[in-house]
N, C-alpha and C positions, 0 to 999 in steps of 0.2 A: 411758615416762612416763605417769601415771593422774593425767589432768589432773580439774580442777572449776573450779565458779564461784560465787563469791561472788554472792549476792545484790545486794550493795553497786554491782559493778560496771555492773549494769543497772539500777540503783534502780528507776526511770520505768515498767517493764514489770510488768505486771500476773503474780500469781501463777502461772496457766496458761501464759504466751509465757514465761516466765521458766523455768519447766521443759524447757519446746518447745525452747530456744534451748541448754540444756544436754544435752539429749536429741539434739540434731542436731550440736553440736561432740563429739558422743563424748564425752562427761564421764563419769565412774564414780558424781558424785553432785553434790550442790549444798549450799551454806550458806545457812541462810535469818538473814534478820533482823528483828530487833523495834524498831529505832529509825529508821526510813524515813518517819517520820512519819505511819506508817499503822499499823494492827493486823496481827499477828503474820501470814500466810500470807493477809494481806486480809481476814482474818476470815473465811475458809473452817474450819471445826472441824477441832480437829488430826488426828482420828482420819482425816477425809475427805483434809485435806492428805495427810498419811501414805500413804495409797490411792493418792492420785494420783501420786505421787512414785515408787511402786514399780511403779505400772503402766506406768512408762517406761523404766523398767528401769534408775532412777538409786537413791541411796541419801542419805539428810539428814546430808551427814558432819558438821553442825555445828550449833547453834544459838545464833545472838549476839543479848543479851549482857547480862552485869550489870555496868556501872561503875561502878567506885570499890570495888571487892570490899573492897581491902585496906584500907577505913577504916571494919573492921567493927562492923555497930549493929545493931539490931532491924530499921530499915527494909532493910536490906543482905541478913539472913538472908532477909526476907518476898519478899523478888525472887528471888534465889536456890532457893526452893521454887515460886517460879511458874515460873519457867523451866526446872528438873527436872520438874514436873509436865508441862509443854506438850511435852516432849521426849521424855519417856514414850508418851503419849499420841501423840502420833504418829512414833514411831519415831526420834528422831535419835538417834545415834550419839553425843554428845560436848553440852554446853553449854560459853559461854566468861565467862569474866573476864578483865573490863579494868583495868588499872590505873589510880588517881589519877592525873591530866596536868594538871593545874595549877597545878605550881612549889611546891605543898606537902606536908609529912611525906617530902620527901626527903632529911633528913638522914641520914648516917651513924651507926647502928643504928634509928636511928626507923623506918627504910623496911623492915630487917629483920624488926625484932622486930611492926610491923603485918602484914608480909608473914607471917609464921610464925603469927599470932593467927587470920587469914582461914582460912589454910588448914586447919588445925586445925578452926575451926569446920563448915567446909565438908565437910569429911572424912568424921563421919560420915552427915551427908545423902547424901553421892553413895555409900557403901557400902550403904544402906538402899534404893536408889533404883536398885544395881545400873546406875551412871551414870559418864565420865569427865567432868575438866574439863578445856578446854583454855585455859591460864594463857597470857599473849600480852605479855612485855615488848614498853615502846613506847620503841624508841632517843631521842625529843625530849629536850633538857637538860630540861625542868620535870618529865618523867616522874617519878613514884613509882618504875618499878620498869623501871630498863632493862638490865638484866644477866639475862643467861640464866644465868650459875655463878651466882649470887645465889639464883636460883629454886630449881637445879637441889639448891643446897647446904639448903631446906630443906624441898624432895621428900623426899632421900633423910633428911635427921635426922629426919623425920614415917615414914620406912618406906612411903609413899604413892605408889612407882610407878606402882600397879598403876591408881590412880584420879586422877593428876595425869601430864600431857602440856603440853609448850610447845609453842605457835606458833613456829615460824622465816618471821618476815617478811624477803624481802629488804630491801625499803626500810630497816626498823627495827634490822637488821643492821648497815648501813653506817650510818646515824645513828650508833648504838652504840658507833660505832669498830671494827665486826668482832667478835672474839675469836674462842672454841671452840664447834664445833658438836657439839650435842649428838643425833646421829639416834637413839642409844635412845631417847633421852626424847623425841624430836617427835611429835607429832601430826596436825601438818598444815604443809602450808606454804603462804605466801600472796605469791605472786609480785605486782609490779607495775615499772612504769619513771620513771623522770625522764629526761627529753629536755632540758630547758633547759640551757643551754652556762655561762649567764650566773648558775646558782644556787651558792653556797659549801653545803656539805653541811649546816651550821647554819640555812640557808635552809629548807631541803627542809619543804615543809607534806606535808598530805592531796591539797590543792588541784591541787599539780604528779603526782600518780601517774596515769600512762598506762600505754597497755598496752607494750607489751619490741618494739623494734625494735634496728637496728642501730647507733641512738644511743643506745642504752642506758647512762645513768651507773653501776647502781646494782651492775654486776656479775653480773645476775643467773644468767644461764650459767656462770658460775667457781662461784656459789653453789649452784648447782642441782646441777650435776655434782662439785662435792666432796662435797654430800649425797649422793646417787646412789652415790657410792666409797667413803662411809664406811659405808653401808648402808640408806641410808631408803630403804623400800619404799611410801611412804605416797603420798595425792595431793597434786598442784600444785595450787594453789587460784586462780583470778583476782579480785584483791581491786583495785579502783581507785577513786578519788575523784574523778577530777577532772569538773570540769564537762563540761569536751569530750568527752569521753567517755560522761558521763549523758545527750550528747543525741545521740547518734547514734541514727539512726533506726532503720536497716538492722544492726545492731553482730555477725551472724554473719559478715560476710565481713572485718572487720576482727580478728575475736577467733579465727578459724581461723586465719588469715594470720600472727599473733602465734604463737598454737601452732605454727604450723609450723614456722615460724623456729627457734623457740627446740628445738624436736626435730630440725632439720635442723643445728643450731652443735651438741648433743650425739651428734649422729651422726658430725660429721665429726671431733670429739676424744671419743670414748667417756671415759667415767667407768673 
């Protein structure tokens, strides 16, 4: 398993402990992000982020994020070039789009036919830019775009494999209702947990994502290890929200302990 960490999951730590702390759980790489209510890498210039990232021998598998891709405008393209540009510039591997989550243009073909305009537009930026994206349905009912066959069905009628990849979130999976996993097409995956007993799956926010123990709701082991058998080769990502979590002080001995876990349940039932 070629785990990572989302940025997300430590927000509170400063750029350099944020690598440090990815660099000591063994990670292959990190997700950095732009909505932490700070400037992108702290405002370290990307070129120097980039340096410092590789001189620990990780790699930027991501960078989040442009919301609302799919309600594309003028302002929508002009983010979308800031964030190919800042990814360039220091090396990341993938920039992402998020989809509209707020209960509107979810109609049935409205959510399509904006899903199909974005990407299209998008499309030749990231061939110019010699750039992926990595497209992230959000299972919530208000999501614009929570279907992975949805996406995937207008990847392949765009011909855009090669420059368009889905997120498989677990949390967002089981929202979803499940369906088919698609490991050609992923890009990344972005593991987290629910522990609450007391949540109905339509409950489930950002807020309750912790990290995967043995009270795990959201499956993530059945999810990990059917990816795993169908073929993704790619990294586990730690993506979490919750506050409990953004305040942990110490957070390597509790984010080791998770990995382990979760590589010690795929060791004893191999993929």
């Amino acid at each position: 398993m070629h785990t990572a960490l989302n940025q997300m999951t430590v927000r509170h730590l400063d750029f350099t402990t944020f690598l440090d702390l990815a660099r000591d759980l063994g990670c292959i790489g990190v997700e950095v992000r732009n909505d932490l209510g700070r400037p992108l890498f702290d405002g370290i210039p990307a070129e120097v982020a980039g340096k410092m990232v590789r001189d620990r021998g990780l790699r930027i598998l991501g960078m989040s994020e442009v919301y609302a891709f799919n309600s594309w405008d003028d302002d929508i393209r002009a983010k979308v070039e800031t964030i190919i540009a800042a990814a360039k510039a220091s090396g990341a591997e993938t920039i992402s789009l998020i989809p509209r989550n707020d209960g509107t243009q979810v109609g049935n073909g409205e959510r399509q036919a904006n899903l199909r305009i974005a990407l299209k537009e998008v499309l030749p930026m990231l061939e110019e830019a010699d750039m992926i994206a990595l497209v992230e349905p959000l299972g919530f009912g208000r999501s614009s775009l929570r279907s992975k066959t949805e996406l995937v069905e207008v990847i392949e009628a765009l011909d855009a494999t090669g420059r368009y990849k889905l997120v498989h979130d677990t949390f967002h999976h089981t929202l979803a209702d499940g369906g088919p996993l698609f490991p050609e097409h992923t890009g990344i995956v972005h593991i987290s947990g629910v522990v609450d007993p007391a949540l109905r799956v339509d409950q489930m926010e950002d807020e309750h994502r912790v990290l995967v123990d043995d009270r795990d709701r959201l499956g993530n082991i059945e999810q990990i290890r059917a990816l795993l058998k169908a073929g993704y080769k790619g990294a586990i990502s730690y993506e979490c929200f919750a506050p409990e979590i953004h305040a942990l002080k110490e957070p390597f001995a509790d984010l080791k302990a998770s990995f382990e876990f979760i590589a010690s349940e795929l060791q004893a039932q191999p993929a």
